[in-house]
C-alpha positions, 0 to 999 in steps of 0.5 A: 520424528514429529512433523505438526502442522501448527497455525499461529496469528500474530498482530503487529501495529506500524506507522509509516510516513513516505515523503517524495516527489512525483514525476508524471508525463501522459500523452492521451490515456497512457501516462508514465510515473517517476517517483522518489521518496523516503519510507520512515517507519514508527510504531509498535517493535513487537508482535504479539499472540492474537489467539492466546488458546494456541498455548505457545511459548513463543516470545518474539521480543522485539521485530522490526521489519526495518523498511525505513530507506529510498525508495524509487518507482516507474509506472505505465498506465491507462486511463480509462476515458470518460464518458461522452454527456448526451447531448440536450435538445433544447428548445429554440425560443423565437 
């Protein structure tokens, strides 16, 4: 029995596209996020062999990871405040 430790990179190009809609609601510096939307996916089905000195023999064919669907998310957050300004001594004018 023959264990290798054998290393391969791949390269895959996609687009996606997720329209939606956005519920937010901050009260001072926190805030809590509702979204919705629906994740399309395009572009390149295959995955190709960057390395081509790995000599493999390895034909994938077509791979889509098919993330295309709802997609739902809730977020808490911080805001950091922002900084105070210096106040300006001006000069008074009589």
């Amino acid at each position: 029995m023959t264990i290798t430790n054998n290393t391969y990179k791949f390269n895959v190009q996609n687009n996606l596209f997720e329209p939606g809609i956005e519920i937010n609601y901050k009260i001072n510096f926190i805030g809590i996020k509702l979204n919705a939307g629906y994740l399309f996916q395009s572009g390149s089905d295959n995955f190709s062999v960057i390395d081509p000195t790995n000599n493999t023999n390895i034909s994938l064919g077509p791979v889509k990871p098919n993330w295309n669907g709802y997609r739902v998310g809730f977020s808490i957050y911080y805001n950091l405040p922002p900084k105070a300004k210096k106040a300006e001594m001006k000069p008074v004018s009589k």
